[in-house]
LOROTI-143374 format. One line per field, with one value per residue (C-alpha): residue number from 1; residue in three letters; chain; x, y, z. Coordinates in Angstrom, 2 decimals, always signed. Example, Ala and Ser with C-alpha at 12.3 -4.5 7.8 and 13.67 -1.06 7.14 Angstrom:
BEGIN
k	1/2 $
r	ALA/SER $
c	A/A $
east	+12.30/+13.67 $
north	-4.50/-1.06 $
up	+7.80/+7.14 $
***
This chain:
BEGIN
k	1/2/3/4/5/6/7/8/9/10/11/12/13/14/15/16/17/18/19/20/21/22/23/24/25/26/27/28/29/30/31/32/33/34/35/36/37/38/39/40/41/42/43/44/45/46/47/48/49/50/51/52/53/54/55/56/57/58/59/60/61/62/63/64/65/66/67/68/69/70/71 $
r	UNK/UNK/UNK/UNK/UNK/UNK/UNK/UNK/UNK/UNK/UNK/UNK/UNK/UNK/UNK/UNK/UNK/UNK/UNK/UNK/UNK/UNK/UNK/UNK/UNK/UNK/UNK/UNK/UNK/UNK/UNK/UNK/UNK/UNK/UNK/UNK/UNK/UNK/UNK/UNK/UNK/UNK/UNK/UNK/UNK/UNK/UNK/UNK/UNK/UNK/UNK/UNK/UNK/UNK/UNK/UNK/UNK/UNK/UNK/UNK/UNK/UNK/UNK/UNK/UNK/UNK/UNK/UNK/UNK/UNK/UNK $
c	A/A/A/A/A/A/A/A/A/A/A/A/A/A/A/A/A/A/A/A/A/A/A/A/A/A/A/A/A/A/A/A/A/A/A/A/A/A/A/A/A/A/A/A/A/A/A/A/A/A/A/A/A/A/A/A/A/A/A/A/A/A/A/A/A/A/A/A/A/A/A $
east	-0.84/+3.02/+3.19/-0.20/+0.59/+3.92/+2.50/+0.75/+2.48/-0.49/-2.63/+0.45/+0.71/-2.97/-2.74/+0.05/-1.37/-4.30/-1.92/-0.21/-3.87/-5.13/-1.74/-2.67/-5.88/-5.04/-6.62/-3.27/+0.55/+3.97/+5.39/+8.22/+11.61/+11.18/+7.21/+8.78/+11.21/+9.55/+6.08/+6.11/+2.01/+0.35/+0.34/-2.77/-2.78/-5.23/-5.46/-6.41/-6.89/-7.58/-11.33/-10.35/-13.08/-11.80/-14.97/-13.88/-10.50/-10.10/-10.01/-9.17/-8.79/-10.53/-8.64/-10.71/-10.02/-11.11/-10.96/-13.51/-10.76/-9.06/-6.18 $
north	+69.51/+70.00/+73.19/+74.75/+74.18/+75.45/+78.92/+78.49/+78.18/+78.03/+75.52/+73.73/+73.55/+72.90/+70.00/+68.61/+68.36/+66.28/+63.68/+63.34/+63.14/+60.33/+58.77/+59.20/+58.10/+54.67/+55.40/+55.92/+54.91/+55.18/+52.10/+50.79/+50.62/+46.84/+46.95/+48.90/+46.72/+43.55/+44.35/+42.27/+43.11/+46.26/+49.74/+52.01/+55.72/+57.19/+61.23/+63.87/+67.42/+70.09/+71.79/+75.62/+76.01/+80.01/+80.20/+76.98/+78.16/+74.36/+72.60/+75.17/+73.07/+69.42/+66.63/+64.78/+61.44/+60.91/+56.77/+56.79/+59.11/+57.08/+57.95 $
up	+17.08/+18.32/+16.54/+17.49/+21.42/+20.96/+20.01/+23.06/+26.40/+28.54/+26.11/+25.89/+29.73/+30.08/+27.58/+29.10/+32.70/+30.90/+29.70/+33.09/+34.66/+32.22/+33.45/+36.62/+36.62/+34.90/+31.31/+29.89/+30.12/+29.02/+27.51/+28.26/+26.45/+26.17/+25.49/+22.34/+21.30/+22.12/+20.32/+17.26/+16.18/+14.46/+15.98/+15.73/+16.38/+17.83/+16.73/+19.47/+19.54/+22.21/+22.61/+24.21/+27.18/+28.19/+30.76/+32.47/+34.94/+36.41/+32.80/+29.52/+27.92/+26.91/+25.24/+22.31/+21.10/+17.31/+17.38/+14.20/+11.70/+9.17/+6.98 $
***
């Protein structure tokens, strides 16, 4: 995912103003440096990829969420 944005500035920009919204907007956060430390349970990743929308100029792109992948 890192490597596909960074051959592109303006999805990378795009994708990036997502996160900070979903920050924003309470769906997700940054942990903190002792929520990282202190966590003694399992952690789950959740994979996500960009869906390129070129007709749409507020939202290029849309961030997906694949919570069902397994690896």
């Amino acid at each position: 995912m890192e490597q596909r944005l960074k051959k592109n500035p303006e999805h990378a920009t795009a994708y990036n103003k997502q996160m900070n919204e979903m920050c924003e907007m309470g769906f997700a956060r940054k942990l903190t440096e002792d929520e990282l430390t202190s966590y003694q349970g399992p952690v789950h990743y959740i994979s996500h990829h960009e869906i390129v929308r070129p007709g749409n100029q507020s939202t290029p792109i849309s961030i997906v969420f694949n919570s069902s992948s397994s690896y």
